[in-house]
Structures are given as C-alpha cells and as structure tokens.
N, C-alpha and C positions, 0 to 999 in steps of 0.2 A: 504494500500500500504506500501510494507517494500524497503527501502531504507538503501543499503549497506552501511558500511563505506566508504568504499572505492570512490561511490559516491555521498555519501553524502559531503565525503573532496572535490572533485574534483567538483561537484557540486560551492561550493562558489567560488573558485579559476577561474574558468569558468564563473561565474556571474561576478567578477572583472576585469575581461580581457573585455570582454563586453563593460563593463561599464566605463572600460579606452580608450577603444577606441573610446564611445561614443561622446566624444565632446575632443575640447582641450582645453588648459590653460586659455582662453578667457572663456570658457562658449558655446563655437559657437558649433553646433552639426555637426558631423562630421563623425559617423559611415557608410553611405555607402564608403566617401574614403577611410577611413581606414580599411574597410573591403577587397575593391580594390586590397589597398597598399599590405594587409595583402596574399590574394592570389594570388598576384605577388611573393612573399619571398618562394612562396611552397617547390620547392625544396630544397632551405635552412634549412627550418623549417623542412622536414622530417626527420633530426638528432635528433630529440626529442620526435620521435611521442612516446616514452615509459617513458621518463626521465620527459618531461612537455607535455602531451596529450591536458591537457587545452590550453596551448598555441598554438597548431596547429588545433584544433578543432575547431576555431573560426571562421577557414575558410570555415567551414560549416555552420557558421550562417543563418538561415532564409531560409537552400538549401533544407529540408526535412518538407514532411506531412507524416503523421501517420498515416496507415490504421487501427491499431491493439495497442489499450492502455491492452489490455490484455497483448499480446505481450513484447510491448515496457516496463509494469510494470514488469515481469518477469525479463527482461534482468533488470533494476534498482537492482532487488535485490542481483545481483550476486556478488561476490569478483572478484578482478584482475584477479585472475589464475584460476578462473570456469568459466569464462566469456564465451557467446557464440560469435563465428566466425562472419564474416559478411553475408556467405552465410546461416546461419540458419533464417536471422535477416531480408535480405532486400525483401521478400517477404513483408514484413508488415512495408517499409518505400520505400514512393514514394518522387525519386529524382530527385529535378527539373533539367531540360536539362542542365543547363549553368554550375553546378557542377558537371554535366559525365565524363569530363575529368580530373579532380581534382583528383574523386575518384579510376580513374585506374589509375593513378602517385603512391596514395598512395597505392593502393592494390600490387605493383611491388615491395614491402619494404616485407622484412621478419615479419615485426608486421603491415602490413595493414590491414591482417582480425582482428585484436584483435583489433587498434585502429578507425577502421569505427566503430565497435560496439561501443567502447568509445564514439566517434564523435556523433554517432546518438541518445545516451541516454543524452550524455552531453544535447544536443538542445531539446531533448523531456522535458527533465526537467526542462530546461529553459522557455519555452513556456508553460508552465502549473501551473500557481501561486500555484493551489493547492498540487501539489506537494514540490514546495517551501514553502510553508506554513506548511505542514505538515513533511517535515524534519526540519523543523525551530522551532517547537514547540515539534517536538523530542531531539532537541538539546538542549534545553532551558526547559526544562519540568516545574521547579521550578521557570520560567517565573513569578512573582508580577502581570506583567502587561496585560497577554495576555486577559483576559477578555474585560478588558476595549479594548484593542484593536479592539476587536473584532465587540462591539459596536458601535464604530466609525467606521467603516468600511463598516457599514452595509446602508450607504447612499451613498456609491461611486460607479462608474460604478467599471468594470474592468483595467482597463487601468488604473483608480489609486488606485485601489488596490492594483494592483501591481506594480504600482512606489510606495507605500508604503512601502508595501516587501521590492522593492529592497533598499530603504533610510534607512530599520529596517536591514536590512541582513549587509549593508557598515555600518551603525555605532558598531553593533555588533566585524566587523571584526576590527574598527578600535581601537576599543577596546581591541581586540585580540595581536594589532600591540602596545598595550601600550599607546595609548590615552587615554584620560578622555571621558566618554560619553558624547555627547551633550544632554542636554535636553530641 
C-alpha cells in the first residue's frame, strides 16, 4: 500500500484532532460529545474544508464502512490535485444514515466533492492500524526501535495495538512540536 504525502501529513494531523477531542483536561473520555459539539459547528467549519480538511473531517468520524480496501487504497495514494471526486468514491463507502445530511451540507460547497474524498480516506486510514503502521515505519524507516517493537506487540489484541500506535505516533509528533521524547 502507497501512501501519499499529502496523506500521509494529513493522516497524523487527523489522528491529533481525534485524539484531542478524545477526552478533556481531566482525563475523562469524552469523544462522543465532542464529536456532537463538533457536528453542530458544521456550517462554521465548512470555511476550511480546503485550508484545514483534518479539522472538519472529524465530523465524519466512525460515519463510514468500506466496501472496497482496493478502492479506498487507491484513493490513499493520490496527491491533492489528482484526487478522485466523491462521486467516483462513494460506491465503495457505505454511509451511515445519521451523516446523510452532513454530507449534502458539504457536497453544496464548491470543494465538497474533493473534501468527502479527503473525509473518507482520512477515517479509512484511521481505522486501519495497519495502514498507520505502515506509513509510520515509512516515515521513520531508520527507526533503532521498530523490531523490538514489533515483538512486543505480538501479544496484544488489537485494540492495543493500536493505542500503541497511537501513544508511538503522539510522542513522535510531540517531538516534532520540540519536546524531549518520553521514554
């Protein structure tokens, strides 16, 4: 599977917004409200569906299944400006009733077909550690640690696998942000 720049960047930025909205300052988990809160601001938030895609994408969280990883890995591999439309795309992404109307809010925007595609590769690749995985260790190629990693890993279900992922992917970025790693 080939993984664009383009989302590959938007990919992490996308996992961060997530993950911010996951809980708050307490610790307390709190992503269904704030996914809520998040598609209540829609019309607000369509002023950016090109400028920050990741942050209005979020409101697609959890809205879409995959008929077609064939499909869906194709569209991954594209740049911004080759990107396919939405109507090429949503044969091979089934969208749950409650984001229907969402999605024609956004399709009435001059960039809604280009950002439902966004939307729906953003979540496809969110929901698929191994594709985080395997942009993660293209990113990182001269990774020390990835073996071992891998090792360890190999006793976890999935589900902490991929809270793995995602605690390797935040200290990575926070590193990025000029942090010291934690070890």
């Amino acid at each position: 599977m080939s993984i664009s720049p383009f989302f590959q960047h938007l990919r992490s930025a996308y996992e961060a917004e997530i993950d911010d909205l996951a809980s708050d300052s307490e610790g307390k988990h709190m992503l269904p409200k704030k996914l809520a809160e998040r598609r209540k601001e829609l019309g607000f938030l369509l002023s950016m569906l090109e400028l920050s895609p990741e942050m209005v994408a979020v409101v697609f969280h959890q809205s879409f299944r995959f008929k077609s990883t064939s499909a869906m890995n194709h569209l991954i591999s594209h740049e911004s400006e080759d990107l396919p439309g939405w109507d090429s795309i949503s044969d091979s992404v089934e969208v749950l009733p409650a984001a229907r109307p969402l999605i024609s809010q956004v399709l009435q925007q001059p960039a809604g077909a280009w950002f439902m595609s966004v939307a729906a590769a953003l979540e496809y690749m969110y929901g698929r550690p191994d594709s985080r995985a395997a942009a993660h260790s293209e990113d990182d190629e001269d990774h020390e640690d990835s073996d071992d990693d891998n090792r360890e890993d190999e006793g976890l279900d999935e589900d902490e696998r991929e809270a793995r992922v995602r605690e390797q992917e935040g200290a990575a970025w926070m590193v990025e942000q000029g942090f010291d790693h934690k070890d």
